[in-house]
DRENDO-1510 file (C-alpha; in Angstrom, 1 decimal, always signed):
<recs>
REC; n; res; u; v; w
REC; 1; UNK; +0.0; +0.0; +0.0 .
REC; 2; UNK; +0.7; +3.5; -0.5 .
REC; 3; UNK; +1.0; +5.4; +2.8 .
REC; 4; UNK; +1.8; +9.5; +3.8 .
REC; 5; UNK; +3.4; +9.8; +7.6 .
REC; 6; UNK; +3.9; +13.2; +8.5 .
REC; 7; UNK; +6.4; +13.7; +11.0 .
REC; 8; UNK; +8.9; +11.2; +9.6 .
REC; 9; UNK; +11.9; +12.9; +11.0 .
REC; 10; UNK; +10.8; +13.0; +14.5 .
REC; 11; UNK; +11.5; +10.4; +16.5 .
REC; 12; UNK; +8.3; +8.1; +16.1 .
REC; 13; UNK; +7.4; +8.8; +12.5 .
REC; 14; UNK; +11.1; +7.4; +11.4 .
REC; 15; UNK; +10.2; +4.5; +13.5 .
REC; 16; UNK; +7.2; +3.9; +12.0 .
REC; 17; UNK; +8.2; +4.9; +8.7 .
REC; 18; UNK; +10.9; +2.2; +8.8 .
REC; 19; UNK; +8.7; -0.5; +9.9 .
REC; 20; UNK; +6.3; +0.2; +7.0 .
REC; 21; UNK; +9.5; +0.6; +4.5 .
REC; 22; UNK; +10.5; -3.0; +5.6 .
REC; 23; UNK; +7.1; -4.6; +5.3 .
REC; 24; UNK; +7.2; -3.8; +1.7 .
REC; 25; UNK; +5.1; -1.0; +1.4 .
REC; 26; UNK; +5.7; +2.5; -0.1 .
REC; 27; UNK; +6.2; +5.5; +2.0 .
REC; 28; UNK; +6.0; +9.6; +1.4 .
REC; 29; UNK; +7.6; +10.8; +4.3 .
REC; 30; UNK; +6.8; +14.7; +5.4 .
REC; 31; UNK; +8.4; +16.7; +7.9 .
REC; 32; UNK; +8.9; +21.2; +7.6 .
REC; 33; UNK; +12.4; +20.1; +9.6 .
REC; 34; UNK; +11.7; +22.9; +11.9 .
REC; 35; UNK; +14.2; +24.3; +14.3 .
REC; 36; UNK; +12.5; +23.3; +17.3 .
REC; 37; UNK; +15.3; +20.6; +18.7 .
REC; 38; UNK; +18.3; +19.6; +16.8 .
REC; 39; UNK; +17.6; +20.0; +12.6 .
REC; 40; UNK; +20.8; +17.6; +12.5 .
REC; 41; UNK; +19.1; +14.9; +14.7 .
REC; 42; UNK; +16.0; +14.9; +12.1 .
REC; 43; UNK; +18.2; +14.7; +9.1 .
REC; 44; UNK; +20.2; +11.8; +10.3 .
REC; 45; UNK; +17.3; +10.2; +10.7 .
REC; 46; UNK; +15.9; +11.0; +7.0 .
REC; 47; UNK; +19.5; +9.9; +5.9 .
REC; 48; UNK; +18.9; +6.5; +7.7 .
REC; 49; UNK; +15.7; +5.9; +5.1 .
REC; 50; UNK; +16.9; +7.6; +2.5 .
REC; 51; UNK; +17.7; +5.2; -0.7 .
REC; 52; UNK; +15.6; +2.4; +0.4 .
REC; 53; UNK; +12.9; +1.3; -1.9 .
REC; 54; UNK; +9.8; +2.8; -1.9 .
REC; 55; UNK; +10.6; +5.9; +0.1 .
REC; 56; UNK; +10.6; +9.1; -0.6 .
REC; 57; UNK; +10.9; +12.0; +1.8 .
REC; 58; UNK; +9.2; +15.9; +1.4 .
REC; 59; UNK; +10.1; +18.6; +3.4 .
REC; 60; UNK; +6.5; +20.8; +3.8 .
REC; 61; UNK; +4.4; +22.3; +6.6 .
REC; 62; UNK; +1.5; +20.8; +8.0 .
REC; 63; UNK; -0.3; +24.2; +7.9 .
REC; 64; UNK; +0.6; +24.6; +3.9 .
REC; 65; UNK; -3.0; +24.2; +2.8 .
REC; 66; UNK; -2.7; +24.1; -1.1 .
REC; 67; UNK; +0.6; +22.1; -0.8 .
REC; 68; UNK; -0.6; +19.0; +1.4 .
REC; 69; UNK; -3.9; +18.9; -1.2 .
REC; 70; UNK; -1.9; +18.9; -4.0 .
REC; 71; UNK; +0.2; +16.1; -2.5 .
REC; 72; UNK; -2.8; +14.1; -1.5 .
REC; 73; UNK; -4.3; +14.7; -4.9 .
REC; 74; UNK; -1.2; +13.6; -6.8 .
REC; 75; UNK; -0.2; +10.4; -4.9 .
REC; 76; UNK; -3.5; +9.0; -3.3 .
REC; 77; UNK; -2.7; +7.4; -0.6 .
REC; 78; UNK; -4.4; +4.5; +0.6 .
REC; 79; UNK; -3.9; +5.2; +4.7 .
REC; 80; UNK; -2.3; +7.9; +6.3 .
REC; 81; UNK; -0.2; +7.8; +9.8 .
REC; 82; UNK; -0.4; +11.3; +10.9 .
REC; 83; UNK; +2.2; +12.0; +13.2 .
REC; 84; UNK; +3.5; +15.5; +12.7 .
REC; 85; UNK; +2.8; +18.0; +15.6 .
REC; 86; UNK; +4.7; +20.6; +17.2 .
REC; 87; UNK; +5.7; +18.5; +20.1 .
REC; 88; UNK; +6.0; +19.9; +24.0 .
REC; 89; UNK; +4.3; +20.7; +27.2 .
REC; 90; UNK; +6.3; +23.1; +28.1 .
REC; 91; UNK; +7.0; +24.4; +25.1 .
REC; 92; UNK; +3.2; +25.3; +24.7 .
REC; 93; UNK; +4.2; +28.2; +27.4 .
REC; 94; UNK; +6.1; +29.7; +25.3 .
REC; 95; UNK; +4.6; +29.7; +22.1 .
REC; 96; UNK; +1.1; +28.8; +21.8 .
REC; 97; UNK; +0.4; +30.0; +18.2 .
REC; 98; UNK; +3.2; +27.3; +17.1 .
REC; 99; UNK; +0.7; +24.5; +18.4 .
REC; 100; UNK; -2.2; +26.2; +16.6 .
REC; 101; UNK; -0.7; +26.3; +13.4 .
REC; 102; UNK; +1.0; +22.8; +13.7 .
REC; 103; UNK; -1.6; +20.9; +15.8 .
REC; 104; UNK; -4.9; +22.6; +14.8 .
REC; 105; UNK; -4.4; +23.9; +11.0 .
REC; 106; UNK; -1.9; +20.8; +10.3 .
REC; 107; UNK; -4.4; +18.4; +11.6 .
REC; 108; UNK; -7.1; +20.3; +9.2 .
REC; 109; UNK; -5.0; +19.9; +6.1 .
REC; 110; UNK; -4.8; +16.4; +6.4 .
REC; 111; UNK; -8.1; +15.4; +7.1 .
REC; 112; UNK; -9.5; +17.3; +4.4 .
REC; 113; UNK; -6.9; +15.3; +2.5 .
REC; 114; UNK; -8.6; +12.3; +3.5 .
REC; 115; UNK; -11.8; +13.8; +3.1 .
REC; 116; UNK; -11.3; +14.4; -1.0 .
REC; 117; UNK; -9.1; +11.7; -1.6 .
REC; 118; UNK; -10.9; +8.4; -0.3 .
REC; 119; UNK; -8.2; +7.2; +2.0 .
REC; 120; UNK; -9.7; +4.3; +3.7 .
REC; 121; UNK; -7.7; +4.8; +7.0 .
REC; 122; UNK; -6.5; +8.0; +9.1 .
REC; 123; UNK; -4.1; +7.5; +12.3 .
REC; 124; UNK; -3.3; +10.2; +14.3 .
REC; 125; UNK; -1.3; +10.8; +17.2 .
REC; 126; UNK; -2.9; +11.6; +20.6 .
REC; 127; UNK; -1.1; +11.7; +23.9 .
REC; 128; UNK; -1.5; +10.7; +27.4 .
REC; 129; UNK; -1.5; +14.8; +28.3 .
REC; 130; UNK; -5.3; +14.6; +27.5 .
REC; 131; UNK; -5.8; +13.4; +30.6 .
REC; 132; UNK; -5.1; +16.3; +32.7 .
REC; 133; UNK; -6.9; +16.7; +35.7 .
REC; 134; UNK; -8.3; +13.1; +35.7 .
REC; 135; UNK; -7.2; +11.6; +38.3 .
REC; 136; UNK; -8.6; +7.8; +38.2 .
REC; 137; UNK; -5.8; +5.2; +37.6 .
REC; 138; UNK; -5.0; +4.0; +35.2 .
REC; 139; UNK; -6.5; +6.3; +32.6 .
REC; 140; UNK; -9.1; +4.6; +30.4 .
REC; 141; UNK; -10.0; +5.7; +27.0 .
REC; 142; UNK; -13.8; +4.9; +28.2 .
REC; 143; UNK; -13.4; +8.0; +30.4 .
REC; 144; UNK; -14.1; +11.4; +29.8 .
REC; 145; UNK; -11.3; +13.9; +29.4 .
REC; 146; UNK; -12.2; +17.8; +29.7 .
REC; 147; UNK; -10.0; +19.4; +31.8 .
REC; 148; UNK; -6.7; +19.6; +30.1 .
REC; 149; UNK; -3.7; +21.4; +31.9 .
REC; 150; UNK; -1.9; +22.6; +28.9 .
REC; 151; UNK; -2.3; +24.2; +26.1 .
REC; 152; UNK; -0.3; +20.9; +24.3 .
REC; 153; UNK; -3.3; +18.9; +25.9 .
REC; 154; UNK; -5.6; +21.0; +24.7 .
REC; 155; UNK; -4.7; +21.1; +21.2 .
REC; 156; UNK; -4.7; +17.0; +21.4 .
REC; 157; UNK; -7.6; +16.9; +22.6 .
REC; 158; UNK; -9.1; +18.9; +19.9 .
REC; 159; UNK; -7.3; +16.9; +17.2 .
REC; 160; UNK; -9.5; +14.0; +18.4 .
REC; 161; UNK; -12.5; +16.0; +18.4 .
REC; 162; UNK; -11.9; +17.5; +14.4 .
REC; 163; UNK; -11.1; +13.4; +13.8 .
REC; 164; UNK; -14.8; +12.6; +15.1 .
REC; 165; UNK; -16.5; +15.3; +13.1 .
REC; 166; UNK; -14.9; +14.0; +9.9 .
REC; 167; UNK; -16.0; +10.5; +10.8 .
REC; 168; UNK; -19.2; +11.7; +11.7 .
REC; 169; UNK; -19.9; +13.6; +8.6 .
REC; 170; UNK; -17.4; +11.7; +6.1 .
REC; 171; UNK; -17.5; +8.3; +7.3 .
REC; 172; UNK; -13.9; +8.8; +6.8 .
REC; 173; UNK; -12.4; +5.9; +9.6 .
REC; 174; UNK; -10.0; +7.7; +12.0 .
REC; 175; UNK; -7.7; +6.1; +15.3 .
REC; 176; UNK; -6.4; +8.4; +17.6 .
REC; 177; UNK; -3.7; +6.8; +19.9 .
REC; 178; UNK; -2.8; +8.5; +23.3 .
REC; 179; UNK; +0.8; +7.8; +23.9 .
REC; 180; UNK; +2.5; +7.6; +26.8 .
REC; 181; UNK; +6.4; +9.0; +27.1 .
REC; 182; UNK; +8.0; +7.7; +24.4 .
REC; 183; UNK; +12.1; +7.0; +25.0 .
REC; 184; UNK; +14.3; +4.9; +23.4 .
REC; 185; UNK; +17.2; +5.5; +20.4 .
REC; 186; UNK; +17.2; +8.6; +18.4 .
REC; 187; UNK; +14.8; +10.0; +21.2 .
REC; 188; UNK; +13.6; +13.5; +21.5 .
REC; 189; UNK; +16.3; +16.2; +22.5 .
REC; 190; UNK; +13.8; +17.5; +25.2 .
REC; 191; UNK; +12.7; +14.5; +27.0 .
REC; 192; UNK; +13.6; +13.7; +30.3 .
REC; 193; UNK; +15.5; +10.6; +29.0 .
REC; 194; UNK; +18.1; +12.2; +26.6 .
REC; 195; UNK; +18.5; +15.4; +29.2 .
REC; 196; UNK; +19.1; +13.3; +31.7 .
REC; 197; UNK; +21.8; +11.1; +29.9 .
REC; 198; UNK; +23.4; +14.1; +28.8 .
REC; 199; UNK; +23.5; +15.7; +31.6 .
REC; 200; UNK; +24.6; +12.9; +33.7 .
REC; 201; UNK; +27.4; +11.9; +31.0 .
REC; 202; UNK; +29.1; +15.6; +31.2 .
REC; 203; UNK; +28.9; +15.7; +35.0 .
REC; 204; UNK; +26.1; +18.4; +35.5 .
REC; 205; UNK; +23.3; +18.3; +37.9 .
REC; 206; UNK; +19.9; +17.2; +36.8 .
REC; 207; UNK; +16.6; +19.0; +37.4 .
REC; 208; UNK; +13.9; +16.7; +39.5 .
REC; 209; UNK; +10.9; +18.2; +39.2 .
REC; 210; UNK; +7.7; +17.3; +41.9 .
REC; 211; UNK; +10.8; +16.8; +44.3 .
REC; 212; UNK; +10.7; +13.4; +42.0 .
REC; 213; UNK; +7.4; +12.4; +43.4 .
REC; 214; UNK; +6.4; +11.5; +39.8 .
REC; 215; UNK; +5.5; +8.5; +38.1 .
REC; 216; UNK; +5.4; +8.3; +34.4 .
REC; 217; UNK; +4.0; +5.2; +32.1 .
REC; 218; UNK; +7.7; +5.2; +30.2 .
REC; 219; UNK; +7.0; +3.4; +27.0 .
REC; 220; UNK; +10.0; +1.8; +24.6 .
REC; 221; UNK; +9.3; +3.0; +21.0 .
REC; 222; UNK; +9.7; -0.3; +19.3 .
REC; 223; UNK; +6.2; -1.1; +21.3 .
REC; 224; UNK; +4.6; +2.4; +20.6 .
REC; 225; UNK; +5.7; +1.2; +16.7 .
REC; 226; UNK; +4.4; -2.7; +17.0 .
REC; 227; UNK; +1.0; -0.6; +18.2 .
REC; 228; UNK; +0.9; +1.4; +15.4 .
REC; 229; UNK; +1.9; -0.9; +12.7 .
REC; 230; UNK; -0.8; -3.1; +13.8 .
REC; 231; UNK; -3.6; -0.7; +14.7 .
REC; 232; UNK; -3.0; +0.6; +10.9 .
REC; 233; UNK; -4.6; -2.1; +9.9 .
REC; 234; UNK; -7.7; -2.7; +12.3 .
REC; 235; UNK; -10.4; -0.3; +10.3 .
REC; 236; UNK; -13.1; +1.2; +12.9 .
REC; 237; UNK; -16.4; +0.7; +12.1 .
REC; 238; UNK; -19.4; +2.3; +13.5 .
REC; 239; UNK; -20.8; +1.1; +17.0 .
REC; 240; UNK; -24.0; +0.9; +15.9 .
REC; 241; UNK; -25.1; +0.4; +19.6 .
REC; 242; UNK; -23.5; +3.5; +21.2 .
REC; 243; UNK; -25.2; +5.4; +23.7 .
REC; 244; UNK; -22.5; +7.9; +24.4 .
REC; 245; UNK; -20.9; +6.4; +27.8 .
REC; 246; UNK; -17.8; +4.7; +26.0 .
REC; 247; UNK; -15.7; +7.9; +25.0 .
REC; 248; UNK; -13.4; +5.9; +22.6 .
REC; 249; UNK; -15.8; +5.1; +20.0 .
REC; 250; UNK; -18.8; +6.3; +18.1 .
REC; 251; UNK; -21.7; +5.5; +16.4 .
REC; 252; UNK; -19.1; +7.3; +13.5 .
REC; 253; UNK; -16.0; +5.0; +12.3 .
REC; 254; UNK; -14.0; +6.4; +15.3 .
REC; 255; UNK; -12.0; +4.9; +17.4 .
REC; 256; UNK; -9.0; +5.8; +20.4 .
REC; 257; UNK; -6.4; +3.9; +22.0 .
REC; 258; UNK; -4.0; +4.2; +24.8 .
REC; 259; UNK; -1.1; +2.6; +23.9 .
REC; 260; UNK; +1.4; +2.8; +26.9 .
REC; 261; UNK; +3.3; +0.3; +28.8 .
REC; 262; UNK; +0.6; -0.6; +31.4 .
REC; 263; UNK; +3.2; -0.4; +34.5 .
REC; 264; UNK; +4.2; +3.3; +35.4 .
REC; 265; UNK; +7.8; +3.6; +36.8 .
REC; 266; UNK; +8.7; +6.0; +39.7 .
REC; 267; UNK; +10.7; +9.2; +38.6 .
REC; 268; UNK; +13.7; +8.1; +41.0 .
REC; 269; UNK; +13.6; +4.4; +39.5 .
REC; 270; UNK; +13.6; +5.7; +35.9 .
REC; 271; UNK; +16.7; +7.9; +37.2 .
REC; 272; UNK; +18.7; +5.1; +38.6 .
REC; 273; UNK; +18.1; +2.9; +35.6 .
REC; 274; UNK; +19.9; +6.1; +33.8 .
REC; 275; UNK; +22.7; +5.9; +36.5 .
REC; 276; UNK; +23.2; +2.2; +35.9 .
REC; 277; UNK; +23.3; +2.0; +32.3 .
REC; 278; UNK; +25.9; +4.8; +32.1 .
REC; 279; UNK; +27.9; +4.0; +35.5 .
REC; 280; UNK; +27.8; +7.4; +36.8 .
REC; 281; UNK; +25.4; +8.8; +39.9 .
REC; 282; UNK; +23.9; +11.7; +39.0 .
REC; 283; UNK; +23.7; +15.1; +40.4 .
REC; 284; UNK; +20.5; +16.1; +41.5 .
REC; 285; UNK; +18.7; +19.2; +41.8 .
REC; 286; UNK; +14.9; +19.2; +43.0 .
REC; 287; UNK; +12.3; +22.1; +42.1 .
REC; 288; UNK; +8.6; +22.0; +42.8 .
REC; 289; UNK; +6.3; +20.6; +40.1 .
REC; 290; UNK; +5.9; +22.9; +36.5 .
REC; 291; UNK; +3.0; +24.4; +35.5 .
REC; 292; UNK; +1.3; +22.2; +32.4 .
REC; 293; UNK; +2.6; +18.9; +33.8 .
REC; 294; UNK; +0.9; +16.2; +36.0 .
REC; 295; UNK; +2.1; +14.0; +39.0 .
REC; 296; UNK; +1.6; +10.7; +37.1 .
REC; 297; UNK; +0.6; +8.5; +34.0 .
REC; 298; UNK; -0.6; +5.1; +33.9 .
REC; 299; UNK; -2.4; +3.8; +30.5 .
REC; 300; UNK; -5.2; +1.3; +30.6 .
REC; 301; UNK; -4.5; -0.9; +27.6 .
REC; 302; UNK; -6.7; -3.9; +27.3 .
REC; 303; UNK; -8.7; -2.7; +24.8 .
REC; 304; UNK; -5.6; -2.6; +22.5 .
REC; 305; UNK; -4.5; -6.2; +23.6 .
REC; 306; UNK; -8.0; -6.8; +22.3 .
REC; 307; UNK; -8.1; -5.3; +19.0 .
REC; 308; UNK; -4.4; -6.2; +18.0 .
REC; 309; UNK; -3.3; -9.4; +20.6 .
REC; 310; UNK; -0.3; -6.7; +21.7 .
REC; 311; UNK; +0.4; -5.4; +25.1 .
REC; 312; UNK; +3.9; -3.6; +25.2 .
REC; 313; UNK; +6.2; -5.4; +27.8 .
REC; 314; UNK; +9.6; -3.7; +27.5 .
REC; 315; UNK; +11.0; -3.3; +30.6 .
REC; 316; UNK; +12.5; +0.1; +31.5 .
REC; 317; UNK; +15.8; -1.4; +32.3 .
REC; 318; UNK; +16.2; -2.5; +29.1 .
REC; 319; UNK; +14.7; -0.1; +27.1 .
REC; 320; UNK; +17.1; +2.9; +29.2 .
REC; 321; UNK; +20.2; +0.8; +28.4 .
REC; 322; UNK; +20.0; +0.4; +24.7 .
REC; 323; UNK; +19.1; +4.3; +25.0 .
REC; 324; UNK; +22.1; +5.2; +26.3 .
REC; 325; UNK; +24.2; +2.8; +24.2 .
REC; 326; UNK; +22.7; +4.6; +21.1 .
REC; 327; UNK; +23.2; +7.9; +22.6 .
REC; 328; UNK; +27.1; +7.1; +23.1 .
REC; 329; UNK; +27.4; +6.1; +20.2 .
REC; 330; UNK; +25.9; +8.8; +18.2 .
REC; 331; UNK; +27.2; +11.8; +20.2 .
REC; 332; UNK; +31.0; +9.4; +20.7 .
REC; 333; UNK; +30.2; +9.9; +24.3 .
</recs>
């Protein structure tokens, strides 16, 4: 099959992109490169694909309207894994019209892609953040979720809320999937994993936010990948006996998932698996919580083992280790 991912030099959408490359099927990778973390990172990444068969990679912004319906006109994609976002929590602080243009507009683009070109499949990327203020463990996709913290959430949220209107009037199928902090090899510059490692490997203190009285459903991107790779192929249909008490589907072709890896890991115990892997204690400095962020995570995935006979089971351990193996390696640290 023919498939666009967007975002396919960040850190998931090369993942994924890869995965799809090796199954046999043909890839347009997008990405506008932006300057938001390292451009270098994301173009080593690109390199990694580029020359395989069936790829081919354009640089574009979500939020170009005429250019992403001209691409979806021209190639007609059968299923799109829509992955492209301007990434952050914190970020959001700082500059919220970046996650409107990226997150809101880009999101529009491509379902109106969808909408005029018959693609028989959308999947989009959610996040765990849309959970806010809930505070029942673990979070379900069942359960409502309208009090966001940030305006990264917020955006997210909406995202699935354009999805269900498209569904709803379109019948165009869409997935969301709420993931859960993604870590692993050629990981995100701004994550706790790779500023921890780096910080820890050039002997300067870390920043422990909550007083590390977090917890955080740490997930190891070859399962986020094995999720997506197989919920790609699992079509929603309508729920034709929906009453409106299951949030995660519709009477629409609409459907979300968590995917996460069911077992959240104590800040302090994600921090010593750092310490281990690279042989060196870290400094630490401790600072009260920051504002957009939440004391813990913890995804509720049976209804993913259901769909796809999948439940991610990397253990943190392992997952930090061939992390910081990568990250030596790359940065000859």
């Amino acid at each position: 099959m023919k498939f666009l991912v967007t975002g396919a030099a960040g850190f998931i959408g090369f993942f994924v992109t890869k995965r799809l490359l090796e199954q046999g099927h043909s890839v347009i990778g997008l990405d506008n490169l932006n300057d938001y973390y390292d451009v270098q990172l994301k173009r080593d990444r690109v390199a990694q694909l580029a020359g395989t068969p069936g790829f081919e990679f354009v640089e574009m912004d979500l939020a170009d309207r005429e250019g992403i319906a001209a691409l979806f006109a021209s190639q007609q994609f059968n299923r799109v894994i829509h992955l492209g976002a301007q990434a952050g929590v914190r970020y959001s602080l700082e500059n919220p019209m970046a996650y409107v243009d990226s997150n809101l507009t880009g999101t529009m683009t491509i379902l109106e892609g969808c909408r005029h070109n018959k693609v028989e499949h959308l999947v989009y990327a959610s996040s765990s953040s849309v959970y806010g203020m809930n505070s029942k463990m673990p979070f379900a996709t069942g359960d409502r979720v309208d009090h966001p913290v940030s305006l990264y959430a917020a955006t997210k949220k909406s995202n699935e809320l354009l999805a269900h209107s498209y569904s709803h009037l379109y019948g165009i199928p869409t997935t969301g999937l709420r993931f859960f902090t993604v870590y692993g090899p050629w990981g995100r510059p701004d994550m706790a994993m790779f500023l921890f490692t780096k910080a820890i490997l050039d002997g300067k203190p870390i920043k422990v936010f909550n007083h590390g009285k977090m917890q955080r459903d740490f997930t190891y991107i070859d399962d986020i990948v094995e999720g997506i790779v197989r919920i790609q192929d699992v079509i929603p249909q309508p729920n034709p006996g929906w009453n409106g008490s299951d949030a995660s589907t519709s009477s629409a072709p609409y459907k979300i998932f968590n995917i996460g890896n069911n077992q959240p890991v104590a800040l302090m115990d994600f921090i010593q698996a750092i310490e281990k892997a690279t042989g060196i204690e870290a400094i630490k400095e401790y600072y009260p919580m920051q504002d957009g962020d939440v004391p813990a995570t913890y995804a509720d995935i049976d209804d993913l083992q259901q769909a796809v006979g999948f439940r991610p089971a990397t253990s943190i351990e392992e997952g930090v280790q061939r992390f910081v193996d990568w990250y030596r390696g790359y940065y000859k640290n």
